[in-house]
Backbone as a printed PyTorch tensor [residue, N CA C, xyz], in Angstrom:
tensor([[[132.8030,  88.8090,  78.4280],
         [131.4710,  88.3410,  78.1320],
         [130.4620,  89.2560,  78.8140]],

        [[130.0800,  89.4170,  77.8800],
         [128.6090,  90.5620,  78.8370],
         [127.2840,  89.5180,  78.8370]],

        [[126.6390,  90.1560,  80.0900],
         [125.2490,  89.1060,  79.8070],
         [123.9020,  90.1440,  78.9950]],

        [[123.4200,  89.7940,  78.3750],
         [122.1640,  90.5860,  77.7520],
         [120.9050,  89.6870,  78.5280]],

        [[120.1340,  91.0150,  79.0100],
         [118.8970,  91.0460,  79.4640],
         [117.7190,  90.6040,  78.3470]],

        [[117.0400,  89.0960,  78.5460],
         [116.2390,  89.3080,  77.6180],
         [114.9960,  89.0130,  77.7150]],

        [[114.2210,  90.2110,  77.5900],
         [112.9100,  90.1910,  77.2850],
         [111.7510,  89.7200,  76.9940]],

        [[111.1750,  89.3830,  78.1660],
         [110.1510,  87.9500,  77.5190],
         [108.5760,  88.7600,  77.3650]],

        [[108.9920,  90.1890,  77.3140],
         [107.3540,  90.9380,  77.0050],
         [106.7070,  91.4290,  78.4370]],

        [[107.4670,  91.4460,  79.4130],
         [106.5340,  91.3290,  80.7470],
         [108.1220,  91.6860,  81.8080]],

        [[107.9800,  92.8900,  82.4830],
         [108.7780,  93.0330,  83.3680],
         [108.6200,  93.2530,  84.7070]],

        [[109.4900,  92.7660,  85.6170],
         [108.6840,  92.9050,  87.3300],
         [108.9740,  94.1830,  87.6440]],

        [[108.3130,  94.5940,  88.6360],
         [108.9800,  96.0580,  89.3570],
         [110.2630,  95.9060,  89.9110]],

        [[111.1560,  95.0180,  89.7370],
         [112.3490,  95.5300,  90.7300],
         [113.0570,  95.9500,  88.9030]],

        [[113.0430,  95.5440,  88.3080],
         [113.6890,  95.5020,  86.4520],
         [113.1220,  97.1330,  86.0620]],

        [[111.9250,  97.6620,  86.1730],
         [111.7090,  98.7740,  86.1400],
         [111.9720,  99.8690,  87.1410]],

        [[112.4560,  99.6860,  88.3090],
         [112.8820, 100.4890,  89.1230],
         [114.9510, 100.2260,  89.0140]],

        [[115.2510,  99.5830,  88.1910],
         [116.6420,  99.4320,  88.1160],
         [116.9800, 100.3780,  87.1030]],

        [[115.9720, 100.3170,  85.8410],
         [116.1250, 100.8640,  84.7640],
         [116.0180, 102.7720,  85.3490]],

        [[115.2960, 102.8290,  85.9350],
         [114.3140, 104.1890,  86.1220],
         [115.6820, 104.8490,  86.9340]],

        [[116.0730, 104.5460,  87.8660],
         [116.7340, 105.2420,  89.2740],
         [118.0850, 104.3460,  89.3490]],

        [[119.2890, 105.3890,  88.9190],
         [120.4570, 104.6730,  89.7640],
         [120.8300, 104.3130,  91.1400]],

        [[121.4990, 103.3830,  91.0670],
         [121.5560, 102.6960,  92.5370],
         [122.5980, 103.7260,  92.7950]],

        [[122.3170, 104.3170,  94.5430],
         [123.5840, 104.7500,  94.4090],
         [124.9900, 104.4900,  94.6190]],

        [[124.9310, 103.1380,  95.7100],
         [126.1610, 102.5780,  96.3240],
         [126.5840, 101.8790,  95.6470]],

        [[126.6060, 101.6120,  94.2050],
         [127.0490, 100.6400,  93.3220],
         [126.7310,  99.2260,  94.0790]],

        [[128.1340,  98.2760,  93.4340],
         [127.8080,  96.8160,  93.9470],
         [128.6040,  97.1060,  95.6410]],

        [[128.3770,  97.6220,  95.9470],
         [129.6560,  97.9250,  97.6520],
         [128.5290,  97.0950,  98.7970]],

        [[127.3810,  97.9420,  98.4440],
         [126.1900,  97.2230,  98.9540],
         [124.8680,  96.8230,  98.5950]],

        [[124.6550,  95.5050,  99.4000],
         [123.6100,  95.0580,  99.0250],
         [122.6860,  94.3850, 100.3640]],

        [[121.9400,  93.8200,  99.3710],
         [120.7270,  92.9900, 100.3230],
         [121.0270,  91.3960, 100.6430]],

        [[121.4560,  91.5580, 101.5670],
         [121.5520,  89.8340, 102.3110],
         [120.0720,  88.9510, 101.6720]],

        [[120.3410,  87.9240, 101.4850],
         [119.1640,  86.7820, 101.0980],
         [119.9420,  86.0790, 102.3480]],

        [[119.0870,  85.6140, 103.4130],
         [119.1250,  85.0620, 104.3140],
         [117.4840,  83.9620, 104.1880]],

        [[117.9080,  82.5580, 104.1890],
         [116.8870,  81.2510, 104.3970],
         [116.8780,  81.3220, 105.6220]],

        [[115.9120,  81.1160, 106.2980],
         [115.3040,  80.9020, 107.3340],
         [115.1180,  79.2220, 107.6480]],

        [[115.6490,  78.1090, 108.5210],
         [115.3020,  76.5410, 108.3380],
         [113.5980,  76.9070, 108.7230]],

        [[113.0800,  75.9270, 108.0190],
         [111.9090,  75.9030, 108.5340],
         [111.9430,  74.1940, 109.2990]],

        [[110.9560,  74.6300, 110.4710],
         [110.9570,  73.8490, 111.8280],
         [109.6280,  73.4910, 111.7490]],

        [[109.9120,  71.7620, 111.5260],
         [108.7170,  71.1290, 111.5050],
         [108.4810,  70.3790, 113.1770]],

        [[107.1070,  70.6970, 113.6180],
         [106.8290,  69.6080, 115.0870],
         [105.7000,  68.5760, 114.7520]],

        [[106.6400,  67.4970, 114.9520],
         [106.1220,  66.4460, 114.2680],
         [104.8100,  66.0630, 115.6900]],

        [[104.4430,  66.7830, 116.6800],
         [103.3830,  66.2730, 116.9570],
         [102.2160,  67.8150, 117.1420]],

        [[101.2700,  67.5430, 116.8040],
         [100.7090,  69.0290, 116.6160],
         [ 99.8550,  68.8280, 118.0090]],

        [[ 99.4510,  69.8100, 118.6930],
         [ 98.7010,  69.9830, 119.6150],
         [ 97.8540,  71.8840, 119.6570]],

        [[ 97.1860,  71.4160, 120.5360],
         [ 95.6980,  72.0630, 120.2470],
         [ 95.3990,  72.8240, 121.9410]],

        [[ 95.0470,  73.9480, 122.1680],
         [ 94.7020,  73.7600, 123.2900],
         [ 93.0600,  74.3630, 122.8300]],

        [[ 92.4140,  74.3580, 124.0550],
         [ 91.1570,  74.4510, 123.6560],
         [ 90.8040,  76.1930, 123.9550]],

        [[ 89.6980,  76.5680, 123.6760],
         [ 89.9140,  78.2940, 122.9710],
         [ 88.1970,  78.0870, 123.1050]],

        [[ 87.5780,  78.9800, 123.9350],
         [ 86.0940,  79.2450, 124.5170],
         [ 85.7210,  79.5650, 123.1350]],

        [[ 84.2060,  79.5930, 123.1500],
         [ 83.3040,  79.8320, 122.3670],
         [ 83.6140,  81.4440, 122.1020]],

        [[ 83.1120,  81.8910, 120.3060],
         [ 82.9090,  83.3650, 120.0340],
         [ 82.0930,  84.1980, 121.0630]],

        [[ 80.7310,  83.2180, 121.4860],
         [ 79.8180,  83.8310, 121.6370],
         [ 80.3120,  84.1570, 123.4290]],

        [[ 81.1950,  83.5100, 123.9330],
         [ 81.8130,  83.7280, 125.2620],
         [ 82.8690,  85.2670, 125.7440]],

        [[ 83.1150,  84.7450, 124.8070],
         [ 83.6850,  85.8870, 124.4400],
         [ 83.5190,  87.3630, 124.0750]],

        [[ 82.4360,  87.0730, 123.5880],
         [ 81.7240,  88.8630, 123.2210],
         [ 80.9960,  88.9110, 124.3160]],

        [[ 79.9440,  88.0790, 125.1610],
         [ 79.7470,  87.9500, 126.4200],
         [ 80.6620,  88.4670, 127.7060]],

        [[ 81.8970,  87.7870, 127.6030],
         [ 83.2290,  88.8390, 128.4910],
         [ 83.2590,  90.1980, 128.2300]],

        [[ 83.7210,  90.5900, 126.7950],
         [ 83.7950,  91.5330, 126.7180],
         [ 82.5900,  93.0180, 127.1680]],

        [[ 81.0160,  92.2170, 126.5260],
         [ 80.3310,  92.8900, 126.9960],
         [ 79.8230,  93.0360, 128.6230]],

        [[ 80.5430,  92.2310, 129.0830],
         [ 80.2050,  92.3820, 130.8470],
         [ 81.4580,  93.2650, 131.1540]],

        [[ 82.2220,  93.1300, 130.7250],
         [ 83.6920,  94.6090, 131.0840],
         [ 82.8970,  95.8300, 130.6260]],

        [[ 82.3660,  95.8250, 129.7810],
         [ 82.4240,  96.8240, 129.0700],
         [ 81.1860,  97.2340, 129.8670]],

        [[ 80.3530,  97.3000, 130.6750],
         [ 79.3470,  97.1490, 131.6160],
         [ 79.4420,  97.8920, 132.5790]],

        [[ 80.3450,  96.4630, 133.2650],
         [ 81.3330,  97.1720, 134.1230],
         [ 81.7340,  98.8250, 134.3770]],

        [[ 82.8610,  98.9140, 133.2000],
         [ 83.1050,  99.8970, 133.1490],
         [ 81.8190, 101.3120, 133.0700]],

        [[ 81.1070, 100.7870, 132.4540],
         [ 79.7850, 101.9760, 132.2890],
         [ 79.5940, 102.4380, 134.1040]],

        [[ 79.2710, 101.3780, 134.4010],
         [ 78.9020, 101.6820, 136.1220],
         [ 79.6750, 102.4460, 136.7400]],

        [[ 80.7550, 102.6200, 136.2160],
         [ 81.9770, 103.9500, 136.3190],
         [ 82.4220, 103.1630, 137.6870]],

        [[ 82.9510, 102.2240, 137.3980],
         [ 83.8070, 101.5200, 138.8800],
         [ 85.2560, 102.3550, 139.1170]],

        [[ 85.4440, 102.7150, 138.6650],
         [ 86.8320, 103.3750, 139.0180],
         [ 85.9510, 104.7520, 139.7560]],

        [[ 85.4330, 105.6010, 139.4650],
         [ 84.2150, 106.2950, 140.1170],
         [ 84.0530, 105.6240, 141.4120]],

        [[ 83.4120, 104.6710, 141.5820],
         [ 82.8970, 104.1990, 142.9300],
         [ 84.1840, 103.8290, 143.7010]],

        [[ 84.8370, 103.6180, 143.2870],
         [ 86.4180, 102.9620, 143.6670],
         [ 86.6610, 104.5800, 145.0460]],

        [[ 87.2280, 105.3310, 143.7070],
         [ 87.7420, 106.2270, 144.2900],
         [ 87.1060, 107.6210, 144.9270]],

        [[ 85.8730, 107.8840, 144.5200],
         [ 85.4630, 108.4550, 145.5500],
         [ 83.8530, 108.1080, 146.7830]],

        [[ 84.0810, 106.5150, 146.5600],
         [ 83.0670, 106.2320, 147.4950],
         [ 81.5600, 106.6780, 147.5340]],

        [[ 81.0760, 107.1550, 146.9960],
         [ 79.7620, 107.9540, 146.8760],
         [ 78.6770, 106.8230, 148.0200]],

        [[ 77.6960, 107.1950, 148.3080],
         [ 76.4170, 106.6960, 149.3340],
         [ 76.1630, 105.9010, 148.3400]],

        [[ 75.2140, 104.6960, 148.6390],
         [ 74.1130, 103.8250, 147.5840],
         [ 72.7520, 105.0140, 147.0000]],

        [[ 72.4070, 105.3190, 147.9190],
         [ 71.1260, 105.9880, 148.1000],
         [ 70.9990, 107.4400, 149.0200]],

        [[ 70.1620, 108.2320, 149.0080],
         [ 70.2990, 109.6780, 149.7750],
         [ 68.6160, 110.1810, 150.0610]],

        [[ 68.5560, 110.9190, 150.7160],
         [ 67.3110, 111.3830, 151.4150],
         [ 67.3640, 113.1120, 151.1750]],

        [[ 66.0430, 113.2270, 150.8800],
         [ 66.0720, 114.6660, 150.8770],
         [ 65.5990, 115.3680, 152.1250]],

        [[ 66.7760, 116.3230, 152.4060],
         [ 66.6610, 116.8880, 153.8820],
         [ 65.7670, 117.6340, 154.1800]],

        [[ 64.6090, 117.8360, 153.3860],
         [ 63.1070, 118.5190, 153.5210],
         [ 61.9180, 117.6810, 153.8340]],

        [[ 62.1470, 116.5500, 153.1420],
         [ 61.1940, 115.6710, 153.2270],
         [ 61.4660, 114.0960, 154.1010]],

        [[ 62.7580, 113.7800, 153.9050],
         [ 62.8120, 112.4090, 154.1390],
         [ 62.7110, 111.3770, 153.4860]],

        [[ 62.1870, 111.4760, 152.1530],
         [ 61.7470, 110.6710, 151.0840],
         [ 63.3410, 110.5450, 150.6830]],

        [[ 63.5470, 109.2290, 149.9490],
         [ 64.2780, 108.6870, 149.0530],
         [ 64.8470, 109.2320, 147.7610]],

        [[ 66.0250, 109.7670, 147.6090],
         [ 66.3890, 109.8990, 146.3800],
         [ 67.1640, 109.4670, 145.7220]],

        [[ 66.8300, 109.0260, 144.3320],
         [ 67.6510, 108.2430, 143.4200],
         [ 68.4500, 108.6620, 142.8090]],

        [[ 68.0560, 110.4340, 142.3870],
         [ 69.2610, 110.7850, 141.5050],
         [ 70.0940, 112.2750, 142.5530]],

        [[ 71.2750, 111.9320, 142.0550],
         [ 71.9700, 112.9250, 143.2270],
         [ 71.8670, 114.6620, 142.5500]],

        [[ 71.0570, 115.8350, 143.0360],
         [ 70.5970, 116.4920, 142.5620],
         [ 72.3540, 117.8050, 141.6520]],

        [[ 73.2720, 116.9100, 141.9050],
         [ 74.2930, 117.4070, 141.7390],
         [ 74.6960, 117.3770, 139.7560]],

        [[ 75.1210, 118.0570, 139.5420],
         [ 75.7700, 117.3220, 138.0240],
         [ 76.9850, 116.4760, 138.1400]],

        [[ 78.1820, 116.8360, 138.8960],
         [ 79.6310, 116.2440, 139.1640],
         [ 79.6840, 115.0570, 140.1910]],

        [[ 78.3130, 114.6980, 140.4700],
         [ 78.4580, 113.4220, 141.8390],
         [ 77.1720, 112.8040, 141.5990]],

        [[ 77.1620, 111.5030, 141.7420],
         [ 75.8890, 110.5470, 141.5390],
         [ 76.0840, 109.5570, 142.7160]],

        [[ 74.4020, 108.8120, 142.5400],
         [ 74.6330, 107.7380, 143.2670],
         [ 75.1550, 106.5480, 143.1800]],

        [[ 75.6160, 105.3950, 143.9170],
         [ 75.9760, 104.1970, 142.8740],
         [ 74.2270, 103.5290, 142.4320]],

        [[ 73.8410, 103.5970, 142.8390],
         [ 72.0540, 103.1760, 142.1650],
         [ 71.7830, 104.2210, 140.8210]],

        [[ 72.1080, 105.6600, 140.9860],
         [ 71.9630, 106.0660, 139.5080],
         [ 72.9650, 105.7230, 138.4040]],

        [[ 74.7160, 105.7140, 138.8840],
         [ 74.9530, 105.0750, 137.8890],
         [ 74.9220, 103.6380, 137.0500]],

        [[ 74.2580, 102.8130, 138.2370],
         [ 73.9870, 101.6160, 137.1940],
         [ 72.6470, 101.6450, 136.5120]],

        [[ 71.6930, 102.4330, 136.8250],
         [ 70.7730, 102.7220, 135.8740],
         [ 71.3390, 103.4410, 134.8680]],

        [[ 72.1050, 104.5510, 134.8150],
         [ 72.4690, 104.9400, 133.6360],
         [ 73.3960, 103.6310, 132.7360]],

        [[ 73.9450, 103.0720, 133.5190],
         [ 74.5390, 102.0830, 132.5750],
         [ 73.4980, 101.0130, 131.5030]],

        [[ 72.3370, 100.8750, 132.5610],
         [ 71.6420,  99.8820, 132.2250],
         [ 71.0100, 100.8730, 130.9230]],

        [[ 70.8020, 101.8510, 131.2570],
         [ 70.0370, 102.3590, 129.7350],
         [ 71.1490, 102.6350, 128.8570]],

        [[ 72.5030, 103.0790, 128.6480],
         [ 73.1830, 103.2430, 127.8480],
         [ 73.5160, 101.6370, 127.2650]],

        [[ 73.1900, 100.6710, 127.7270],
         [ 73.1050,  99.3630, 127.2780],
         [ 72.4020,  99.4030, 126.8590]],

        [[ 70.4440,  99.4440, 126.8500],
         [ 69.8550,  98.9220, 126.0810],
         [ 69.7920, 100.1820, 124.9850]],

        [[ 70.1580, 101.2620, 125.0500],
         [ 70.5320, 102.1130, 123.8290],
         [ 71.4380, 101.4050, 122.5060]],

        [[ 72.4680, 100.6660, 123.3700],
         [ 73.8360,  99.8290, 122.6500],
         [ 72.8720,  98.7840, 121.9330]],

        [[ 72.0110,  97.9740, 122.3040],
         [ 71.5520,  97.2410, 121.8150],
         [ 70.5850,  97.1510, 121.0710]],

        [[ 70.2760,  98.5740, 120.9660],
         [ 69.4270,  99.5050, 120.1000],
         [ 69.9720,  98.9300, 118.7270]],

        [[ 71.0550,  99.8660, 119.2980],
         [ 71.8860, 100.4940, 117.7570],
         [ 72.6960,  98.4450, 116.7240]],

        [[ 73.1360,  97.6220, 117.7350],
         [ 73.2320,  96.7270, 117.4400],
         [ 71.8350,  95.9960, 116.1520]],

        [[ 69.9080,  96.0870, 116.8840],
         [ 69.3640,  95.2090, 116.4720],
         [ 69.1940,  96.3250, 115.2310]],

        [[ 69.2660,  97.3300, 115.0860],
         [ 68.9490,  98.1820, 114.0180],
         [ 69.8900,  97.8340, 112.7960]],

        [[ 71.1750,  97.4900, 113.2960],
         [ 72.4180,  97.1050, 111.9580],
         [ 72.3500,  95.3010, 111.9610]],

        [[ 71.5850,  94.7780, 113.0240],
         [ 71.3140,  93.2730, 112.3430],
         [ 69.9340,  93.7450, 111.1250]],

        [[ 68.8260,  94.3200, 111.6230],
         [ 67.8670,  95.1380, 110.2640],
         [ 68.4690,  94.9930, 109.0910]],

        [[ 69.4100,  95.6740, 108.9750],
         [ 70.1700,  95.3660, 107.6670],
         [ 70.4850,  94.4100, 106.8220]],

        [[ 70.4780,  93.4720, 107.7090],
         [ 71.2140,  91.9010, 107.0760],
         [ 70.1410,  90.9300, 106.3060]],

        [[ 68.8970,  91.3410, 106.5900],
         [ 67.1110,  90.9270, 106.1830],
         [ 66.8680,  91.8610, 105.0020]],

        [[ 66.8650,  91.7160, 104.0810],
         [ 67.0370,  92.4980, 102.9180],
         [ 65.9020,  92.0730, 102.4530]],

        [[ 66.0760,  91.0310, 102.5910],
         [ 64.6510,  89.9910, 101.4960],
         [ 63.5050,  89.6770, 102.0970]],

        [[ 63.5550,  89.3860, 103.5060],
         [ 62.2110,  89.5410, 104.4890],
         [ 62.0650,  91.1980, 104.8120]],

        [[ 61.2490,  91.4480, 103.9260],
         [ 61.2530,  93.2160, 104.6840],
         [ 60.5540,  93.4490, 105.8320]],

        [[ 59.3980,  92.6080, 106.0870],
         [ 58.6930,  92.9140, 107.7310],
         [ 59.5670,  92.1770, 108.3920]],

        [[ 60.5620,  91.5010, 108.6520],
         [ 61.3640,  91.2910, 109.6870],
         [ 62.1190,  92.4930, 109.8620]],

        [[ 62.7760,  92.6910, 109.0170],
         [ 63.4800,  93.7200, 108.7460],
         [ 63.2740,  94.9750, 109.3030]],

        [[ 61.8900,  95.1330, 109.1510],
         [ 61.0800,  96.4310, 109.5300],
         [ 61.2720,  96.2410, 111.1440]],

        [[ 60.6390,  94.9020, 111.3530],
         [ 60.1720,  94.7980, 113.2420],
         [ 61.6150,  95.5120, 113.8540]],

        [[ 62.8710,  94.8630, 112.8670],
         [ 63.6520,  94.8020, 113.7140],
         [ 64.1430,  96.3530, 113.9050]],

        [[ 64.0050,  97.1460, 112.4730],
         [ 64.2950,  98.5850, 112.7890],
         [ 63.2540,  99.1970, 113.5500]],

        [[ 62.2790,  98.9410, 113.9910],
         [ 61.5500,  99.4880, 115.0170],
         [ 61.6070,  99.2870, 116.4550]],

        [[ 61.8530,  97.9760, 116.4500],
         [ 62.2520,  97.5800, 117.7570],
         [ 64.1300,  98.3280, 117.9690]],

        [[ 64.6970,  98.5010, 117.5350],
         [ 65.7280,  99.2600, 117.4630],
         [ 65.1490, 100.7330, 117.9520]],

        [[ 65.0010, 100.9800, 117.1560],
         [ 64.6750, 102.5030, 117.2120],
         [ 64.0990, 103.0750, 118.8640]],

        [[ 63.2450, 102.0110, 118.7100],
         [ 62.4900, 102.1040, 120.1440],
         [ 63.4870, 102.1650, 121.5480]],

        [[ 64.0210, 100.7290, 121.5560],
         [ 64.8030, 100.7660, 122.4180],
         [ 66.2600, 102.1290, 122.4630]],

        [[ 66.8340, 102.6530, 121.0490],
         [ 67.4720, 103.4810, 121.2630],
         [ 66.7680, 104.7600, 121.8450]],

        [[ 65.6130, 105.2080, 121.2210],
         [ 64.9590, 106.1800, 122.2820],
         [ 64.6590, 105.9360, 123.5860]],

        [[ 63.9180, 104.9450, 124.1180],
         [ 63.6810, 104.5600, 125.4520],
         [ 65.0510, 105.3430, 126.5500]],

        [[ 66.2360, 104.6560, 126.0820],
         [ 67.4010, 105.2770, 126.8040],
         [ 68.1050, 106.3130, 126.2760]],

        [[ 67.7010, 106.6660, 125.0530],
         [ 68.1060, 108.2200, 125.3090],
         [ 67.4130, 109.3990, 125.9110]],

        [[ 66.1030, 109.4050, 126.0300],
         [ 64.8090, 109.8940, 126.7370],
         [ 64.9440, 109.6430, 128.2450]],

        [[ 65.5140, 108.3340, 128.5980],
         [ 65.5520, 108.2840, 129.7250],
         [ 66.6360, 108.7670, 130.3770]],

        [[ 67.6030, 109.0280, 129.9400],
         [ 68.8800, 109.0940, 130.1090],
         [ 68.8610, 111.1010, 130.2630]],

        [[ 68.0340, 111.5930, 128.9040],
         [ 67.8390, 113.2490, 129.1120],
         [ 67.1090, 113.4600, 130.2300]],

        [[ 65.9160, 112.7810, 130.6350],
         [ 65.4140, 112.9340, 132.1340],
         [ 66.2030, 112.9940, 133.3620]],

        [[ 67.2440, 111.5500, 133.4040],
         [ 67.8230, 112.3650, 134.4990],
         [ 69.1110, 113.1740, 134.6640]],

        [[ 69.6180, 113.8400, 133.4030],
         [ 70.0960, 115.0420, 133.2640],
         [ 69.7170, 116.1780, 133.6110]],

        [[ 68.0040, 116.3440, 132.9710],
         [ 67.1610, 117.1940, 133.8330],
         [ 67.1590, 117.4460, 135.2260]],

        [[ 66.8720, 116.2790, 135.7610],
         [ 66.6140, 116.5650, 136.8010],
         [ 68.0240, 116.4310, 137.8960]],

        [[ 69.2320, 116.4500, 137.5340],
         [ 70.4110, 116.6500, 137.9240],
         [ 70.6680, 118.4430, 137.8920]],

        [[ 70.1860, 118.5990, 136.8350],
         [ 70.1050, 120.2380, 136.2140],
         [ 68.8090, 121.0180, 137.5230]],

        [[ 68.3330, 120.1430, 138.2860],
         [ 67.0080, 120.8410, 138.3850],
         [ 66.0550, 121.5100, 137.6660]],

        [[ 65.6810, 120.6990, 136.6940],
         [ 64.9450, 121.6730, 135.5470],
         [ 63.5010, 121.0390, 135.8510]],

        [[ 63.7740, 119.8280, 136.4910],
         [ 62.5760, 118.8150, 136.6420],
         [ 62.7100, 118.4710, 137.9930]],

        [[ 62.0670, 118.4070, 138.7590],
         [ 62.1640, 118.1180, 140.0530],
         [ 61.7640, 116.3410, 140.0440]],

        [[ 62.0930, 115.5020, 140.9120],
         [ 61.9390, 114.3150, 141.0640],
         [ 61.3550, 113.5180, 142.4470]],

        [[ 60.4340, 112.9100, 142.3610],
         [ 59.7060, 112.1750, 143.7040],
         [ 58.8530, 112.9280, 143.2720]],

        [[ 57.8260, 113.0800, 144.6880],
         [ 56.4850, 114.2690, 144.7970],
         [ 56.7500, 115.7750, 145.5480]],

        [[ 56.7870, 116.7580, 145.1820],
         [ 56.4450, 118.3850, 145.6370],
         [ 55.5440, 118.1270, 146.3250]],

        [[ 55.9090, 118.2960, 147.7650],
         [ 54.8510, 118.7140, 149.3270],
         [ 54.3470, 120.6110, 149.0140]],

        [[ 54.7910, 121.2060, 148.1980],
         [ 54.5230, 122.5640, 148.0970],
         [ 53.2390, 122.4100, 147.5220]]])
């Protein structure tokens, strides 16, 4: 008795890949069909799971964190603050490129944040399609804040570079 394949107008891909490509191991081998029991718990429980908004909150305080370059302060200790040995006056940014203060790097953090939050209110802008002066405020107020800290941020590069001197010149 042979069985005939029959055709109901519509074939799956495993029927067209049988037809197309010989198998090569004949029937010697095959594919296990293995059932799995499925496991019912007849009492369900729940544990409780913080808010979204807690959560992006965590994350954005790590992520903070990390800006302040704590592994930086960790390991090579740097001063809070420094004095310039001409004057005596206070300095904030360490006139070095490879070493900072811990007071300049959390200002740099703090502006590479509100840069971040730049770029954030500029892609909520987007979502106001139909209010266009909201829309607008919000790409401006974006914009703004992303310049604010990138401007601020090239300043004290500058003046790490000495290109700009910082405090007041007694000369």
């Amino acid at each position: 008795m042979s069985k005939s394949i029959q055709s109901s107008g519509s074939e799956t891909i495993k029927e067209k890949i049988v037809k197309k490509i010989p198998w090569i191991f004949g029937n010697k081998l095959r594919k296990p069909r293995i059932h799995f029991p499925k496991i019912q718990i007849s009492k369900r429980f729940s544990l409780p799971t913080p808010s979204r908004n807690l959560g992006l909150l965590t994350i954005y305080i790590f992520l903070f964190v990390l800006q302040i370059g704590v592994i930086y302060i960790i390991y090579r200790e740097p001063i809070a603050l420094g004095a310039d040995p001409n004057t005596g006056e206070a300095m904030f940014i360490y006139p070095d490129m490879h070493d900072a203060f811990i007071i300049e790097s959390i200002v740099a953090s703090i502006l590479i944040f509100i840069s971040s939050m730049g770029f954030i209110i500029i892609y909520q802008a987007t979502k106001y399609t139909y209010d266009r002066s909201f829309a607008w405020r919000l790409l401006l107020i974006g914009v703004v804040l992303v310049l604010i800290g990138f401007i601020s941020l090239q300043y004290i590069i500058a003046v790490k570079e000495r290109l700009i001197y910082q405090g007041t010149r007694t000369n």
